[in-house]
PQR file with spaces between the fields and no chain letter, atoms N, CA, C, O and H, PARSE charges and radii, in Angstrom:
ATOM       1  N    UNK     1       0.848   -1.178    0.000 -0.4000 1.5000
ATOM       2  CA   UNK     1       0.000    0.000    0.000 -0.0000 2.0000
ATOM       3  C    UNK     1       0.890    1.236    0.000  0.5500 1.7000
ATOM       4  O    UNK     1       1.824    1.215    0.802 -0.5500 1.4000
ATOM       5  N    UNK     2       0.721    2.515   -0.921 -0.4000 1.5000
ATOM       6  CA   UNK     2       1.468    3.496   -1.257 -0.0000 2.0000
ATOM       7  C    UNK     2       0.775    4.338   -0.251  0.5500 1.7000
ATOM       8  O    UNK     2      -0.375    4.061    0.093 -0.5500 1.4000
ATOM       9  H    UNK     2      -0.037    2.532   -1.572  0.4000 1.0000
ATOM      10  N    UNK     3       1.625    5.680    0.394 -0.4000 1.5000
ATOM      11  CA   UNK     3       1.382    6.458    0.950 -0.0000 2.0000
ATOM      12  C    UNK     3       1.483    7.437    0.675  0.5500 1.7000
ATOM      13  O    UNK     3       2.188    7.993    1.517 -0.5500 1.4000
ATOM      14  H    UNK     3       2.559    5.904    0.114  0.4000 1.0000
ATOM      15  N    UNK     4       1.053    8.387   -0.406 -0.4000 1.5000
ATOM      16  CA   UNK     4       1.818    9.643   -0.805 -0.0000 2.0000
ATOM      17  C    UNK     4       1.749   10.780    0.245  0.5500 1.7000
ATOM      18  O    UNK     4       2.590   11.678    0.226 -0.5500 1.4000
ATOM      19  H    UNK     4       0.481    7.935   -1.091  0.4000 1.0000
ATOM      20  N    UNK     5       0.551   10.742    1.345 -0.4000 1.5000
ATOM      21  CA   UNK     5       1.040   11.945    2.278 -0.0000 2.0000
ATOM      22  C    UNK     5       1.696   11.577    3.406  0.5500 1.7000
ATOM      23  O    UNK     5       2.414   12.501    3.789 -0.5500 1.4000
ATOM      24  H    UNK     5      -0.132   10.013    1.360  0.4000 1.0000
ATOM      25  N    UNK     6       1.728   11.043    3.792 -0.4000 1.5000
ATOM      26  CA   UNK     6       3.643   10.166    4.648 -0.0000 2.0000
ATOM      27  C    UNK     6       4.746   10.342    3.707  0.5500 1.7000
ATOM      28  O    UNK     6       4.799   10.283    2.478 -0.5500 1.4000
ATOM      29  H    UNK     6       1.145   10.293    3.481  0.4000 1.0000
ATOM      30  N    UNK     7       5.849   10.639    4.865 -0.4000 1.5000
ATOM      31  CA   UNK     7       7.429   11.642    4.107 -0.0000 2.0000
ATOM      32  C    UNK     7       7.997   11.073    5.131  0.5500 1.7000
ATOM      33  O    UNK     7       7.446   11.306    6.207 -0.5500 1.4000
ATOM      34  H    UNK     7       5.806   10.687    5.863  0.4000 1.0000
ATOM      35  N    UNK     8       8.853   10.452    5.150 -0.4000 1.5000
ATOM      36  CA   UNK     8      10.035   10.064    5.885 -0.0000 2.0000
ATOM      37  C    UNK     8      11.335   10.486    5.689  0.5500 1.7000
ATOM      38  O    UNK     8      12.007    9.545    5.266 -0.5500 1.4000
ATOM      39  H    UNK     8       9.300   10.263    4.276  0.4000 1.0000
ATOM      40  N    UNK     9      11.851   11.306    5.792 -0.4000 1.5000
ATOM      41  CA   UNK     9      13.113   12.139    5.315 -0.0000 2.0000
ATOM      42  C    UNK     9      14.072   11.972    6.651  0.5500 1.7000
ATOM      43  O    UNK     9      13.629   12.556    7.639 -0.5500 1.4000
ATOM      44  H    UNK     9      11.305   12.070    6.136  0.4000 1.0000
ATOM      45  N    UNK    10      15.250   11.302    6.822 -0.4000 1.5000
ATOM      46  CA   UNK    10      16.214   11.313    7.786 -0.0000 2.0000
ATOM      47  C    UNK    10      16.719   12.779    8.118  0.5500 1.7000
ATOM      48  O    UNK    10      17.385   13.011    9.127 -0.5500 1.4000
ATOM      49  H    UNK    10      15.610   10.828    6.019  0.4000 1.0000
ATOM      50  N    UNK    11      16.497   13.376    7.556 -0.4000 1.5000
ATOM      51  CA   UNK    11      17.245   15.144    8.062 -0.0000 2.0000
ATOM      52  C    UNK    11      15.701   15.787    8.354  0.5500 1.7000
ATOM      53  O    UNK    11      15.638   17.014    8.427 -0.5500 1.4000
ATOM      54  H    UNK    11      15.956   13.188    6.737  0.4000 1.0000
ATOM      55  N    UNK    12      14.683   15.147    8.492 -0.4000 1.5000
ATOM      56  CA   UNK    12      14.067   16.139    9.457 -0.0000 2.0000
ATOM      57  C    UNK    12      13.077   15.250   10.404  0.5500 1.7000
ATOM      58  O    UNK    12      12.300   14.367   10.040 -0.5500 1.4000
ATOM      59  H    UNK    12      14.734   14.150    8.433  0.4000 1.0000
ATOM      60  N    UNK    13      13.235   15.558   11.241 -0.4000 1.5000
ATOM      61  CA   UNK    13      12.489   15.218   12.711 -0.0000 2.0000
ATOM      62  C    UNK    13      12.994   13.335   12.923  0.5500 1.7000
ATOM      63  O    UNK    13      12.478   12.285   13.305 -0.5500 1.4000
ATOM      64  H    UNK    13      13.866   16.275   11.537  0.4000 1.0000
ATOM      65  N    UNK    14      14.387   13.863   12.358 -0.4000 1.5000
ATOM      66  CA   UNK    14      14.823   12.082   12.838 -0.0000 2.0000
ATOM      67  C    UNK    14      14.790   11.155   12.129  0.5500 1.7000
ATOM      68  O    UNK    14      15.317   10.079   12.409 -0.5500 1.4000
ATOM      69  H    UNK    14      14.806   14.716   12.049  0.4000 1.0000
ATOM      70  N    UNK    15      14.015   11.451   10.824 -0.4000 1.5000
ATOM      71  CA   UNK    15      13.069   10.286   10.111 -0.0000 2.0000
ATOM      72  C    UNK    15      11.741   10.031   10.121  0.5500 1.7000
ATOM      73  O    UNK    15      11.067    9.547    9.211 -0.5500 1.4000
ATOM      74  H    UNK    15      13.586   12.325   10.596  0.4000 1.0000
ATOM      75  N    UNK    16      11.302   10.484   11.508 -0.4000 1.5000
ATOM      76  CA   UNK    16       9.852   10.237   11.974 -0.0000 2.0000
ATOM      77  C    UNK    16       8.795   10.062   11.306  0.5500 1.7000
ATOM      78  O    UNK    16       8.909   10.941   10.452 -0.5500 1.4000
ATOM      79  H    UNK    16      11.850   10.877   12.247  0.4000 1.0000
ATOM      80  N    UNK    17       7.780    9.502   11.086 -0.4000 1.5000
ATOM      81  CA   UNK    17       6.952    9.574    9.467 -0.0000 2.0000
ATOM      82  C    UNK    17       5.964   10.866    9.473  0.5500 1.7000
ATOM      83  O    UNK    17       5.199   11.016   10.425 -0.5500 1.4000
ATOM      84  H    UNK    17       7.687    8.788   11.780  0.4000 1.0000
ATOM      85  N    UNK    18       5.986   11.703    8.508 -0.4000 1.5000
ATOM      86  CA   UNK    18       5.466   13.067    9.337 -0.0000 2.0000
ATOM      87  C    UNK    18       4.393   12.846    7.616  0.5500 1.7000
ATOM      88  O    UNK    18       4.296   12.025    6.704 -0.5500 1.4000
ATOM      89  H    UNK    18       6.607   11.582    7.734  0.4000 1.0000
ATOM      90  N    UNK    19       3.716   14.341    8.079 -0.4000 1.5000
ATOM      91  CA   UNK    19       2.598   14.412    6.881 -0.0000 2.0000
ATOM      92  C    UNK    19       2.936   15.565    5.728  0.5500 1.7000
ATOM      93  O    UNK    19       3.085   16.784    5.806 -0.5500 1.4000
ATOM      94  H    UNK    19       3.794   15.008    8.820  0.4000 1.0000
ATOM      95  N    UNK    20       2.999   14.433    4.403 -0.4000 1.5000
ATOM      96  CA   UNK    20       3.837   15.908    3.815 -0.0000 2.0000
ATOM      97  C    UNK    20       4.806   16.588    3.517  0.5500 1.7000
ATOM      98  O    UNK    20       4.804   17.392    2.585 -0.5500 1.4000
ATOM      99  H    UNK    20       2.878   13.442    4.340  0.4000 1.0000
ATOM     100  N    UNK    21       5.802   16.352    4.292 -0.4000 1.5000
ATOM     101  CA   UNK    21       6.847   16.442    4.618 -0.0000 2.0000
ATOM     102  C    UNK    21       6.995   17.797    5.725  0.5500 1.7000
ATOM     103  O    UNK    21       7.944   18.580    5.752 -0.5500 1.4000
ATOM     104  H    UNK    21       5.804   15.698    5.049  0.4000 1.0000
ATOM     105  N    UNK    22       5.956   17.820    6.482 -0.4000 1.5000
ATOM     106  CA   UNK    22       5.745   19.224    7.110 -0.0000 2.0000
ATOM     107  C    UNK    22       5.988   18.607    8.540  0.5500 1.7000
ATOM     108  O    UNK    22       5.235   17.657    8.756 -0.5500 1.4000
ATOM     109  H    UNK    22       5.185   17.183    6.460  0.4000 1.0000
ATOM     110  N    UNK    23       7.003   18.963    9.748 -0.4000 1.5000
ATOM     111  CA   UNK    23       6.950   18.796   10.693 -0.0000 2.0000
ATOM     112  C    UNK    23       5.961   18.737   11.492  0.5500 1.7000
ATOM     113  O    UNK    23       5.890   19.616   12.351 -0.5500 1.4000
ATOM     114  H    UNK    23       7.614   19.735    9.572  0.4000 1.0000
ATOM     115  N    UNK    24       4.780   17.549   11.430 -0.4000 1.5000
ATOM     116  CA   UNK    24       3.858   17.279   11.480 -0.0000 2.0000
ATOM     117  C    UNK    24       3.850   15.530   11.606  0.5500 1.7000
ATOM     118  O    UNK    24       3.494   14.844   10.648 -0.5500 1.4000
ATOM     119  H    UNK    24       4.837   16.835   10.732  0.4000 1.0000
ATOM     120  N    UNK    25       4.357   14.836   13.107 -0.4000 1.5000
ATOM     121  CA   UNK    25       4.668   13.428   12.986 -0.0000 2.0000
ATOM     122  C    UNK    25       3.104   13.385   12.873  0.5500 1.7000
ATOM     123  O    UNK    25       2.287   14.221   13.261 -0.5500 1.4000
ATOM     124  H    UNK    25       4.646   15.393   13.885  0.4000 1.0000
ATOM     125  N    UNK    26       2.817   11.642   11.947 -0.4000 1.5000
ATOM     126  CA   UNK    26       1.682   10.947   12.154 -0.0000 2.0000
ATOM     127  C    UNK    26       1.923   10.439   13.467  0.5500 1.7000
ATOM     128  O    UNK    26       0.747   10.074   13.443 -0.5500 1.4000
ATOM     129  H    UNK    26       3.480   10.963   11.632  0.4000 1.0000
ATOM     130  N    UNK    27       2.282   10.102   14.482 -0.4000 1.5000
ATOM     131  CA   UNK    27       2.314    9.285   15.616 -0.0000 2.0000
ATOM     132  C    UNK    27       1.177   10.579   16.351  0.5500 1.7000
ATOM     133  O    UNK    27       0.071   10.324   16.826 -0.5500 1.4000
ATOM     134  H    UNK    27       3.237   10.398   14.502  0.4000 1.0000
ATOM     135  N    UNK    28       1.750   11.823   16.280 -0.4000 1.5000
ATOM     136  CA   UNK    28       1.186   13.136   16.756 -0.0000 2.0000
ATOM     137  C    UNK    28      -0.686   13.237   16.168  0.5500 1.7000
ATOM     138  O    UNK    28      -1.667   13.280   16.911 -0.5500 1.4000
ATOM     139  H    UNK    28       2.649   12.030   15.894  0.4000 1.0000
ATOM     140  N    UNK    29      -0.679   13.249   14.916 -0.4000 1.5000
ATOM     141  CA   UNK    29      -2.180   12.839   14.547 -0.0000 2.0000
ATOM     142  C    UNK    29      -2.809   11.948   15.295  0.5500 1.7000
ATOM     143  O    UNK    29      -3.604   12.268   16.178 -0.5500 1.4000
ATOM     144  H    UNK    29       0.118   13.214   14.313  0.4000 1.0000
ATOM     145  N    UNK    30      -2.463   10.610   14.966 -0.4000 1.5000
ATOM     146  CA   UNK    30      -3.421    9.705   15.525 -0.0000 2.0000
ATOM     147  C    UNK    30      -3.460    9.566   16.971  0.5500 1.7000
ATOM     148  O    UNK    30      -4.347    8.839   17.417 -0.5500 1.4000
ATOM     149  H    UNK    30      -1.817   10.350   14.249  0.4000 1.0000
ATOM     150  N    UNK    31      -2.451   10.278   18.007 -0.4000 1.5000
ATOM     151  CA   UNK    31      -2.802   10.167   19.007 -0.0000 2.0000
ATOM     152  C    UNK    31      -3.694   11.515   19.419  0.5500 1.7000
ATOM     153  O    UNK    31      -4.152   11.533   20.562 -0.5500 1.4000
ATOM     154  H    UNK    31      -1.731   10.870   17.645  0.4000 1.0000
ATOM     155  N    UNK    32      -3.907   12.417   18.714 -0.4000 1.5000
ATOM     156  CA   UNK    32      -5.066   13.536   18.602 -0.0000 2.0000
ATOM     157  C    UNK    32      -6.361   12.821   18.237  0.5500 1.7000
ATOM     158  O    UNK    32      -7.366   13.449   18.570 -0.5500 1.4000
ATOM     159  H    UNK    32      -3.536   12.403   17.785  0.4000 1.0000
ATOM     160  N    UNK    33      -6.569   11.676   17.641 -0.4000 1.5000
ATOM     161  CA   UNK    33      -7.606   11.286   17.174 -0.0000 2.0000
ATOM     162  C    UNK    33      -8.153   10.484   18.055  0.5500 1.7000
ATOM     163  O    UNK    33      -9.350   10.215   18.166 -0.5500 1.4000
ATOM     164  H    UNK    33      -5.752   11.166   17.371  0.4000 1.0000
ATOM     165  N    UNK    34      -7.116   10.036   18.790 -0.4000 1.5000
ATOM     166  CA   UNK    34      -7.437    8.624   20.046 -0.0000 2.0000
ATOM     167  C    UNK    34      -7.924    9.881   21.333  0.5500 1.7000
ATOM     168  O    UNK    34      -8.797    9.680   22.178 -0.5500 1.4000
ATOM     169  H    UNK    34      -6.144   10.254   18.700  0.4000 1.0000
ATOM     170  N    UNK    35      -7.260   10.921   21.220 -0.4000 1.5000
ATOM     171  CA   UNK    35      -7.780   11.446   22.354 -0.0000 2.0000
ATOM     172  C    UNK    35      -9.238   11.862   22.454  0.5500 1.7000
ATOM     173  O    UNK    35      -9.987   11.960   23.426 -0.5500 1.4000
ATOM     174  H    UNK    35      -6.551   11.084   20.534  0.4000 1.0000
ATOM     175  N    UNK    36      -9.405   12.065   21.216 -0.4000 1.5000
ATOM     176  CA   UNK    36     -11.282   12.358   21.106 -0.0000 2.0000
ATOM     177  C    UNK    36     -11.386   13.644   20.567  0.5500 1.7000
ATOM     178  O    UNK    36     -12.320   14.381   20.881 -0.5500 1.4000
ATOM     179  H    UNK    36      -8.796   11.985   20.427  0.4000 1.0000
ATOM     180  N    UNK    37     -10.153   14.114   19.464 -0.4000 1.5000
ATOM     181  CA   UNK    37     -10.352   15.353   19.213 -0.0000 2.0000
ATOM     182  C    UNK    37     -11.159   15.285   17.034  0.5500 1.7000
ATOM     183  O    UNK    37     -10.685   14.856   15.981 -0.5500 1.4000
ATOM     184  H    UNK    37      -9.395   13.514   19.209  0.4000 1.0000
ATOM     185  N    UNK    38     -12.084   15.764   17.299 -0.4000 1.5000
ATOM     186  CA   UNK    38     -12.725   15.500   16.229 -0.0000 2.0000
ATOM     187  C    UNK    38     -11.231   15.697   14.965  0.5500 1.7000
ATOM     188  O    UNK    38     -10.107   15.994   15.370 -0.5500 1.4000
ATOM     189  H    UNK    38     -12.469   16.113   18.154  0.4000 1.0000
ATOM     190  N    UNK    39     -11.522   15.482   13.594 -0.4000 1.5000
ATOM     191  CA   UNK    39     -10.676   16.372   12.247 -0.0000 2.0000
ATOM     192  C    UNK    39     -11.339   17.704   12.398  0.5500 1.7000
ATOM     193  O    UNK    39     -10.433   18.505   12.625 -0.5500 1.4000
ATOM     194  H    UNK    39     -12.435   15.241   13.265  0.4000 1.0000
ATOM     195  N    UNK    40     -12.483   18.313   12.378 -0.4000 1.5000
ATOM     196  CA   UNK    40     -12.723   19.611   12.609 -0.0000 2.0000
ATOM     197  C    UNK    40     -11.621   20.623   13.597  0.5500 1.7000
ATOM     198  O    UNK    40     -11.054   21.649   13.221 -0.5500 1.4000
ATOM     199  H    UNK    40     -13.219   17.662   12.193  0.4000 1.0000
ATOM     200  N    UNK    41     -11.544   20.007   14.866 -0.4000 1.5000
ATOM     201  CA   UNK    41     -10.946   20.548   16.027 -0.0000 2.0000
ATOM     202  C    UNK    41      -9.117   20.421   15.572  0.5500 1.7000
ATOM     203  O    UNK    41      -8.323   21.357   15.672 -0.5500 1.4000
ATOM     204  H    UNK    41     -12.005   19.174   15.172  0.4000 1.0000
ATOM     205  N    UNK    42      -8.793   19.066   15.092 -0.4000 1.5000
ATOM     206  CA   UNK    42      -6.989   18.963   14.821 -0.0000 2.0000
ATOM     207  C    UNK    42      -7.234   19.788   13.214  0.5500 1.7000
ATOM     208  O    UNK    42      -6.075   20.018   12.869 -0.5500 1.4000
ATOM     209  H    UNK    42      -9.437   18.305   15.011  0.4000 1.0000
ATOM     210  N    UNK    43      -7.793   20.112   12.544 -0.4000 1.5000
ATOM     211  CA   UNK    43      -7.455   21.055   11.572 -0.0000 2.0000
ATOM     212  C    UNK    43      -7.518   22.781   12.082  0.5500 1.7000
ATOM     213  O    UNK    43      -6.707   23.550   11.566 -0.5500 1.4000
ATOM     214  H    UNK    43      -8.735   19.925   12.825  0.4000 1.0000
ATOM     215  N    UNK    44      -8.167   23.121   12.746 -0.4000 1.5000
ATOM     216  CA   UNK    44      -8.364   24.100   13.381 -0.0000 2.0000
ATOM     217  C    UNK    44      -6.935   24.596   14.133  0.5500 1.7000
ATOM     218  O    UNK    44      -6.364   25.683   14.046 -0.5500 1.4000
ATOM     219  H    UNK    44      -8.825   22.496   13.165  0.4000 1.0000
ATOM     220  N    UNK    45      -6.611   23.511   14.825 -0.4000 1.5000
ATOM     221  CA   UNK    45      -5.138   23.506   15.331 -0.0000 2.0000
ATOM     222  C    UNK    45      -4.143   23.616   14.713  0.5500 1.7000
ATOM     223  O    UNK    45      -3.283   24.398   15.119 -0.5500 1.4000
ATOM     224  H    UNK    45      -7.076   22.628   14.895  0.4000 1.0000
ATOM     225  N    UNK    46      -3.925   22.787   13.407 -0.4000 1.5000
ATOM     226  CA   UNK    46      -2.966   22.634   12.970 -0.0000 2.0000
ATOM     227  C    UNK    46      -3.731   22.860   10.982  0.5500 1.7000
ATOM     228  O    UNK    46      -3.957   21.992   10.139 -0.5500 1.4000
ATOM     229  H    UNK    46      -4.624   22.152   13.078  0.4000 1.0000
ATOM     230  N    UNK    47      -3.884   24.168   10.929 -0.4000 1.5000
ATOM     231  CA   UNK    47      -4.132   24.744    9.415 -0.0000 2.0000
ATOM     232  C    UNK    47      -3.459   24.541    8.537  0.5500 1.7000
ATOM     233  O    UNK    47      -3.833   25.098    7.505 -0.5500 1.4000
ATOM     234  H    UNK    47      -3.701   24.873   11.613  0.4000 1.0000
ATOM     235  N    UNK    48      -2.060   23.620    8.418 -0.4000 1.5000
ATOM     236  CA   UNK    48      -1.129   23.434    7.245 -0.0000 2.0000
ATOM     237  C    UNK    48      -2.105   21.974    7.099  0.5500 1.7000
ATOM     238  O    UNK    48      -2.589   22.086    5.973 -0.5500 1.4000
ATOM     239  H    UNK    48      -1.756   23.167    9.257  0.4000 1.0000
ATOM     240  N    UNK    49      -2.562   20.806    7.638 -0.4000 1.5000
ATOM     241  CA   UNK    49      -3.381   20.076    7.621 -0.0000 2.0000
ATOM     242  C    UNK    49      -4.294   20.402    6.596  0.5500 1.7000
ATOM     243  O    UNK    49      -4.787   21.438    6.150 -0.5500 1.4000
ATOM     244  H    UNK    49      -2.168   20.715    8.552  0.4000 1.0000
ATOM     245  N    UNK    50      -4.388   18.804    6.288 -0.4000 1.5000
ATOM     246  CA   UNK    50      -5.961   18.854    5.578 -0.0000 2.0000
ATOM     247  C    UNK    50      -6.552   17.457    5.815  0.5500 1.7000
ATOM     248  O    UNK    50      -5.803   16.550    6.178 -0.5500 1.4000
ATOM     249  H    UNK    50      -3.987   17.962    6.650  0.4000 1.0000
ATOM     250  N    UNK    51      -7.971   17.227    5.610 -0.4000 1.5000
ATOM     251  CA   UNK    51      -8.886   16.049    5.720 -0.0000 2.0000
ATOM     252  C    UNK    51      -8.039   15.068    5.693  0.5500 1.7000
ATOM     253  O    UNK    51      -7.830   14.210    6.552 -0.5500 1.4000
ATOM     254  H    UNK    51      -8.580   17.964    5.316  0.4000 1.0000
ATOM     255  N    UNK    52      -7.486   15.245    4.526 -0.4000 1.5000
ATOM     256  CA   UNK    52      -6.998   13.548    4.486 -0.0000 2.0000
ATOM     257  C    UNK    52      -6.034   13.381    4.757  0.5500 1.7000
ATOM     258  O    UNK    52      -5.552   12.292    4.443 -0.5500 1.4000
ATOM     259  H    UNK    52      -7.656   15.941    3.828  0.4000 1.0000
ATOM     260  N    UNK    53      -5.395   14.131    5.323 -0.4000 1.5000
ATOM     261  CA   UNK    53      -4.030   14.098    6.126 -0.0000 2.0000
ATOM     262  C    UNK    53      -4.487   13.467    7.021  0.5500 1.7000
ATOM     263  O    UNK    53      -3.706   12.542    7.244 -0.5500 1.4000
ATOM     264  H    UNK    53      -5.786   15.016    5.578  0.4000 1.0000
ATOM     265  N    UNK    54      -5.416   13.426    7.754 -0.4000 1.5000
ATOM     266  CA   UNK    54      -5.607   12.682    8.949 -0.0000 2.0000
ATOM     267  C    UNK    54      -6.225   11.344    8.934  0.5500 1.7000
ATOM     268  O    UNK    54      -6.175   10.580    9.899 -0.5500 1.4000
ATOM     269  H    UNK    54      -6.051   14.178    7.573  0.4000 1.0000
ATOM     270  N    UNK    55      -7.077   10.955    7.304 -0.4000 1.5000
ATOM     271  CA   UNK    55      -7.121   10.061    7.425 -0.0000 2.0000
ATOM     272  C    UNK    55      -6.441    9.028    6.793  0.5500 1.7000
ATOM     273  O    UNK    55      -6.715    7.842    6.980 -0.5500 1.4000
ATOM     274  H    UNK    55      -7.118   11.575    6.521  0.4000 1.0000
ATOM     275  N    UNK    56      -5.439    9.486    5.946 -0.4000 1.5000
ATOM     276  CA   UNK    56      -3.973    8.642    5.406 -0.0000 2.0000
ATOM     277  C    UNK    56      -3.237    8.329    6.821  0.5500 1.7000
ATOM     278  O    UNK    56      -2.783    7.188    6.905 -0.5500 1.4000
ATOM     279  H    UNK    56      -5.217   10.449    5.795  0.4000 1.0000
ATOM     280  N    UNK    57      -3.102    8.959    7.651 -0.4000 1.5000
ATOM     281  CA   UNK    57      -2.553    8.858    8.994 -0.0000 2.0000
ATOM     282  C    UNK    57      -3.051    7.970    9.751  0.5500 1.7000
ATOM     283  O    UNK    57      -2.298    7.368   10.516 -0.5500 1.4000
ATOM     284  H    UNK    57      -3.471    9.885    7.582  0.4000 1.0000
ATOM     285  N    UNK    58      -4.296    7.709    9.723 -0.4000 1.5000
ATOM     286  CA   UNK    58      -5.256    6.264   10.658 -0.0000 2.0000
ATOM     287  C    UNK    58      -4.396    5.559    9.743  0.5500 1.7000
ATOM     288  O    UNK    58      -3.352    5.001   10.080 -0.5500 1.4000
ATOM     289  H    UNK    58      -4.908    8.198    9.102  0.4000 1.0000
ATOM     290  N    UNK    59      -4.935    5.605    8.404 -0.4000 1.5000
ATOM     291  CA   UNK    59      -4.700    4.025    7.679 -0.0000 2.0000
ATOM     292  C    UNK    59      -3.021    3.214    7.866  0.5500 1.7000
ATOM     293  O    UNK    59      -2.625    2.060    8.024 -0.5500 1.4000
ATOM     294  H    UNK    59      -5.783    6.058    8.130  0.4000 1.0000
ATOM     295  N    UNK    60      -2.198    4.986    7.700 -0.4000 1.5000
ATOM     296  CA   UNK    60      -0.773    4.024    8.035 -0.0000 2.0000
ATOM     297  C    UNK    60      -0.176    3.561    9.392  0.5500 1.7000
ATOM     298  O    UNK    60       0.878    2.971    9.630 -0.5500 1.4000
ATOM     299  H    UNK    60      -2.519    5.924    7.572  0.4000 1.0000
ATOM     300  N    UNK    61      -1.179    4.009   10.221 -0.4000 1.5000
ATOM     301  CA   UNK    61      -1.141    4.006   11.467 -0.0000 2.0000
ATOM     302  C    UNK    61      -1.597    1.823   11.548  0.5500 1.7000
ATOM     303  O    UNK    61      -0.946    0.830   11.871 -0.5500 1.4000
ATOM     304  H    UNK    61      -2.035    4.488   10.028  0.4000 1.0000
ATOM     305  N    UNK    62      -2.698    2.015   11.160 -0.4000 1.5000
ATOM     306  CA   UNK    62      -3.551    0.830   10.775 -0.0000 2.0000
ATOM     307  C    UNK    62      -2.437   -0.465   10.086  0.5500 1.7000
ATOM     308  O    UNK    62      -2.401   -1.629   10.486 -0.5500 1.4000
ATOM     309  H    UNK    62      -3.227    2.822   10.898  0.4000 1.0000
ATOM     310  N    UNK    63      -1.708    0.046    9.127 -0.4000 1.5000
ATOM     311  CA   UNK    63      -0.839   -1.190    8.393 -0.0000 2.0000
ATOM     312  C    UNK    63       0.148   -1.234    8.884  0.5500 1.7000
ATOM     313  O    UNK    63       0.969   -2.036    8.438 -0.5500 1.4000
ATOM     314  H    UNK    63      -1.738    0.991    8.802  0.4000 1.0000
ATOM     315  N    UNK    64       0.527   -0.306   10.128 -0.4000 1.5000
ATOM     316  CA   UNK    64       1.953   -0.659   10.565 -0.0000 2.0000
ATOM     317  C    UNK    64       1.355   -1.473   11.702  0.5500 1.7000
ATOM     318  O    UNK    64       2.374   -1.869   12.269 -0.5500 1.4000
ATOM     319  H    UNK    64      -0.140    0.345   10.491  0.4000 1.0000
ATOM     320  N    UNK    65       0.732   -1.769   12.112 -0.4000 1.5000
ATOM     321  CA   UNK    65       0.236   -2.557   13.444 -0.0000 2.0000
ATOM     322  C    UNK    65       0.001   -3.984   12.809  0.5500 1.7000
ATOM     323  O    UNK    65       0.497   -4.985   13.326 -0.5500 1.4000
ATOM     324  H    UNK    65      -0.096   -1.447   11.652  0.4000 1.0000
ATOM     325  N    UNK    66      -0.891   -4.047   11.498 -0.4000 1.5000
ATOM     326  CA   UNK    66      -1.179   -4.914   11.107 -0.0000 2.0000
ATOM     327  C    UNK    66       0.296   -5.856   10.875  0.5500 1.7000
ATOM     328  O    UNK    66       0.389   -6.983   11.362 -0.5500 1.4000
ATOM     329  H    UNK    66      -1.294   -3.234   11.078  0.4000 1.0000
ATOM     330  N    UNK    67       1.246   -5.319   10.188 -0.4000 1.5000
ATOM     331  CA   UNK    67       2.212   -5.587   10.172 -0.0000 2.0000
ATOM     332  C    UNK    67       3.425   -6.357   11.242  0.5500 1.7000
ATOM     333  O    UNK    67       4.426   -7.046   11.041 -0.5500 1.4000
ATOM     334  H    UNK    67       1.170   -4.404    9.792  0.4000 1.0000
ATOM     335  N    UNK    68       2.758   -5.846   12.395 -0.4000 1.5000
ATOM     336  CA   UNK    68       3.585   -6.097   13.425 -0.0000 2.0000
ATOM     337  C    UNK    68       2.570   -7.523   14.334  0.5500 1.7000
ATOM     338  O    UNK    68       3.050   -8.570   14.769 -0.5500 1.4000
ATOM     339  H    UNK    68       1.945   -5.286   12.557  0.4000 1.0000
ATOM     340  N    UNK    69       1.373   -7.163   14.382 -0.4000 1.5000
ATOM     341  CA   UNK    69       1.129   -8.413   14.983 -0.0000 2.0000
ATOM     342  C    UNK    69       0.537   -9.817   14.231  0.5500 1.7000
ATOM     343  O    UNK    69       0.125   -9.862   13.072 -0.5500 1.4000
ATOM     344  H    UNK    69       0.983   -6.313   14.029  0.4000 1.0000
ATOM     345  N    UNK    70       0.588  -10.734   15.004 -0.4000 1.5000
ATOM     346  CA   UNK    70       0.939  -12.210   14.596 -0.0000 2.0000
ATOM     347  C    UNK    70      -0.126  -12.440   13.739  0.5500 1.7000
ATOM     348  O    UNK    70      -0.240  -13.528   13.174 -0.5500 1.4000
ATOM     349  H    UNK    70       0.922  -10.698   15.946  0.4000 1.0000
């Protein structure tokens, strides 16, 4: 599965998988989403965002787990 708004670049934020390439980790999204903060409310916050930034972010969130368990 291709990700085009996931950017993994070693010279910025470590590698971390961010959105975009905008200092913006997905780990940081989806734990905004687990907290109960609607996409209305984390776009509001974070305006370089868009819709589907957050929901390319569940899904790779989603296949890296899948990935990892048995």
């Amino acid at each position: 599965m291709a990700f085009e708004r996931i950017t993994i670049n070693v010279g910025k934020m470590g590698g971390v998988p961010c959105i975009r390439g905008l200092r913006t980790p997905v780990a940081m999204v989806v734990d905004m989403v687990a907290a109960g903060m609607t996409p209305g409310e984390i776009l509001a916050d974070f305006p370089d965002l868009e819709r589907e930034d957050i929901a390319e972010a569940l899904r790779y969130a989603t296949a890296l787990r899948e990935r990892q368990l048995p």
